[in-house]
C-alpha positions as a Python dict, from the first residue, in 0.01 Angstrom:
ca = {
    (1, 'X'): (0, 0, 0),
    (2, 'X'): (241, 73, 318),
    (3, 'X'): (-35, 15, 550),
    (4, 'X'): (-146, -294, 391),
    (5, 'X'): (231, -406, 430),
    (6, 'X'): (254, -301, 750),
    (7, 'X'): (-26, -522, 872),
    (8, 'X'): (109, -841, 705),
    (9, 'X'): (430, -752, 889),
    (10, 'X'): (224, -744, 1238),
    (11, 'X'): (46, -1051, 1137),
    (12, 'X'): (299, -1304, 1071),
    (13, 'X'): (556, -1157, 1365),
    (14, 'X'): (331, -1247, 1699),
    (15, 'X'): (612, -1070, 1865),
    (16, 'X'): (518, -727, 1681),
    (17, 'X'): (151, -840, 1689),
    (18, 'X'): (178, -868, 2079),
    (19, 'X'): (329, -540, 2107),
    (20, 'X'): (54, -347, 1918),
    (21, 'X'): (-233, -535, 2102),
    (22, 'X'): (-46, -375, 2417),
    (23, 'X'): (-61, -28, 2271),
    (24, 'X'): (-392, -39, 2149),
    (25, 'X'): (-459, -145, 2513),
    (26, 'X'): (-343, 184, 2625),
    (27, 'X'): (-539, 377, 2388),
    (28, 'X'): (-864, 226, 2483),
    (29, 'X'): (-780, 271, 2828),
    (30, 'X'): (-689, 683, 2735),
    (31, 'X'): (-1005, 700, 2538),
    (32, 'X'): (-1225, 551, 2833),
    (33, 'X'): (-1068, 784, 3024),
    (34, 'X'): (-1108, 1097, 2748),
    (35, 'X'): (-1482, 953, 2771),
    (36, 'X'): (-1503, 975, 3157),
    (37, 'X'): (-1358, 1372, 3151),
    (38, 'X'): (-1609, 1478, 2854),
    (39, 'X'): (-1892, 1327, 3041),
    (40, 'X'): (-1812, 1508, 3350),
    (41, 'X'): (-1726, 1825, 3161),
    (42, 'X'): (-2097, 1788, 2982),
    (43, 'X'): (-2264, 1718, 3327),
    (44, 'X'): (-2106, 2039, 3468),
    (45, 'X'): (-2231, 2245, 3175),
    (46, 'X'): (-2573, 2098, 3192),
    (47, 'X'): (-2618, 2233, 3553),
    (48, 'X'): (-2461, 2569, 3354),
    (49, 'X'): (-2704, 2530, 3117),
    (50, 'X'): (-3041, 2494, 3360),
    (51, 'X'): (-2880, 2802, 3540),
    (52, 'X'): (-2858, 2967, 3224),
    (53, 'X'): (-3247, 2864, 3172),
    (54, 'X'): (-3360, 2952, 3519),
    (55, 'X'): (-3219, 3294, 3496),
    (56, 'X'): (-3367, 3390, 3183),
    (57, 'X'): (-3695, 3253, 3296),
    (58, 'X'): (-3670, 3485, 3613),
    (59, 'X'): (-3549, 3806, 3362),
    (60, 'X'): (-3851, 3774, 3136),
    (61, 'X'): (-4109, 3781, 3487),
    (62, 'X'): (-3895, 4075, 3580),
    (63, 'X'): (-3887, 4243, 3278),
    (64, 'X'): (-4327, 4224, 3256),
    (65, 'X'): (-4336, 4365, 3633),
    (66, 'X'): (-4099, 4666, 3556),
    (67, 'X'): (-4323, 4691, 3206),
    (68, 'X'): (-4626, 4760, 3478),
    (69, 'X'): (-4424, 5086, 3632),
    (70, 'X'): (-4508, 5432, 3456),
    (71, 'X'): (-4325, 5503, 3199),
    (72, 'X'): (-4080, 5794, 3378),
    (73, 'X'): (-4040, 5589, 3671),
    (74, 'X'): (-3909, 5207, 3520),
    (75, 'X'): (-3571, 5102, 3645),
    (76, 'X'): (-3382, 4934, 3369),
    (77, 'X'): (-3305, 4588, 3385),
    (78, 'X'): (-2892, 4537, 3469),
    (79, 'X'): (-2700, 4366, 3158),
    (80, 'X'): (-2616, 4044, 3203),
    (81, 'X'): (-2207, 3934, 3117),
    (82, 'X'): (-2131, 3767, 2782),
    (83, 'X'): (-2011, 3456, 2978),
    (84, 'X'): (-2375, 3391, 3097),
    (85, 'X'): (-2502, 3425, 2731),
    (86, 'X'): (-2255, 3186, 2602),
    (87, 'X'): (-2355, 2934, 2869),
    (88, 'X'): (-2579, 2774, 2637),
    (89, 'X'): (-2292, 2720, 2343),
    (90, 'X'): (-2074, 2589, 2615),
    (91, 'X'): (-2376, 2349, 2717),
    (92, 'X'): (-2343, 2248, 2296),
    (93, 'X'): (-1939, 2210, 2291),
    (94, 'X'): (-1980, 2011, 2583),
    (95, 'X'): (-2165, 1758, 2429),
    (96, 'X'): (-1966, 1729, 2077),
    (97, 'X'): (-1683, 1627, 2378),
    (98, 'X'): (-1867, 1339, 2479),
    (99, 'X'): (-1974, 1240, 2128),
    (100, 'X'): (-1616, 1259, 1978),
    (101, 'X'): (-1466, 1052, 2316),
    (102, 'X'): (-1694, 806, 2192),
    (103, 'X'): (-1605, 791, 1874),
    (104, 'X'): (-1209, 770, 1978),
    (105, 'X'): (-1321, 525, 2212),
    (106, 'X'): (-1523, 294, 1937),
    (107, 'X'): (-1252, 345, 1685),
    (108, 'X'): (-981, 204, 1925),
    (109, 'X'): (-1201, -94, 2085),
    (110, 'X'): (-1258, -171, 1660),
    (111, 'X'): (-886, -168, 1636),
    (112, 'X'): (-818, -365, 1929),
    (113, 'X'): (-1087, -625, 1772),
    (114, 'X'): (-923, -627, 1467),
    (115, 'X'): (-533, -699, 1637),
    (116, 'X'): (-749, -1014, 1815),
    (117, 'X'): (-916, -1111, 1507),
    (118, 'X'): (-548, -1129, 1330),
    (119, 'X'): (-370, -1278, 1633),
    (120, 'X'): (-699, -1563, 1656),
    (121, 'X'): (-688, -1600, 1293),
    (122, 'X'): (-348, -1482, 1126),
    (123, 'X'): (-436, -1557, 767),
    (124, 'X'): (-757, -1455, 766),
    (125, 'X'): (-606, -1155, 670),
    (126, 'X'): (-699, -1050, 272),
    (127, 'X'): (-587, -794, 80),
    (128, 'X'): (-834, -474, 66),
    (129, 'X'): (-829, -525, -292),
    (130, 'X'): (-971, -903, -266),
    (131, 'X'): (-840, -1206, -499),
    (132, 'X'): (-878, -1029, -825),
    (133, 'X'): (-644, -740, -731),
    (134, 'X'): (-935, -489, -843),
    (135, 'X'): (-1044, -257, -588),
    (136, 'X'): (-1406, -353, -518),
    (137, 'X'): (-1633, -155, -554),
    (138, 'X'): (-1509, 93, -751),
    (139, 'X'): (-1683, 114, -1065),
    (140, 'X'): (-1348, 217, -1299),
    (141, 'X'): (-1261, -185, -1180),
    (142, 'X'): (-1578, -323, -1224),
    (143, 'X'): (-1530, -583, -1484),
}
């Protein structure tokens, strides 16, 4: 119910209307730039990630030419570090970055729509619950 007040108080001051268009400016504007950052953070663990590919590629044809050395005489293979095994997760993470920038970044562009839409159209505004006062589509209104 607050937030519902709330927005009839930002529609009918243009002042307070104004004021929130500007800081919903900004936080497109952070979320672009959020956006930017996880894309560059995902392209850097991509070339991680092919690294990570190429090496185990190269450690499997190693692993069948030591396989071909007798038996007493096969060098081991050296361990590779856990941060070279965890390239691939890193590779993942990197990409639910870019997925949730864009989701800030859609969810502030729809709120910047939505501060236009009220300052182009200031009683188009309707109550969630509609003219009957029943919440709709919620079948314990239905009536």
């Amino acid at each position: 119910y607050q937030a519902w007040q709330d927005i009839i108080v930002i529609r009918d001051d243009p002042q307070e209307l104004d004021a929130q268009i500007v800081q919903v400016r900004a936080q497109v504007a952070a979320a672009e730039a959020a956006l930017v950052q996880a894309t560059a953070m995902k392209d850097a663990a991509e070339i991680g990630n092919k690294a990570y590919q190429d090496g185990m590629d190269e450690m499997a044809k190693a692993r069948e030419q030591i396989e071909e050395i007798p038996e007493p005489y096969r060098p081991s293979l050296p361990g590779l570090p856990l941060d070279f095994h965890l390239l691939p997760n890193a590779y993942w993470k990197s990409w639910v970055g870019v997925n949730t920038a864009q989701a800030g970044l859609d969810g502030a562009r729809a709120a910047l729509n939505d501060l236009y839409a009220m300052r182009n159209n200031p009683h188009g505004t309707q109550h969630p619950r509609g003219r009957t006062g029943r919440a709709r589509g919620h079948p314990a209104h239905a009536g």
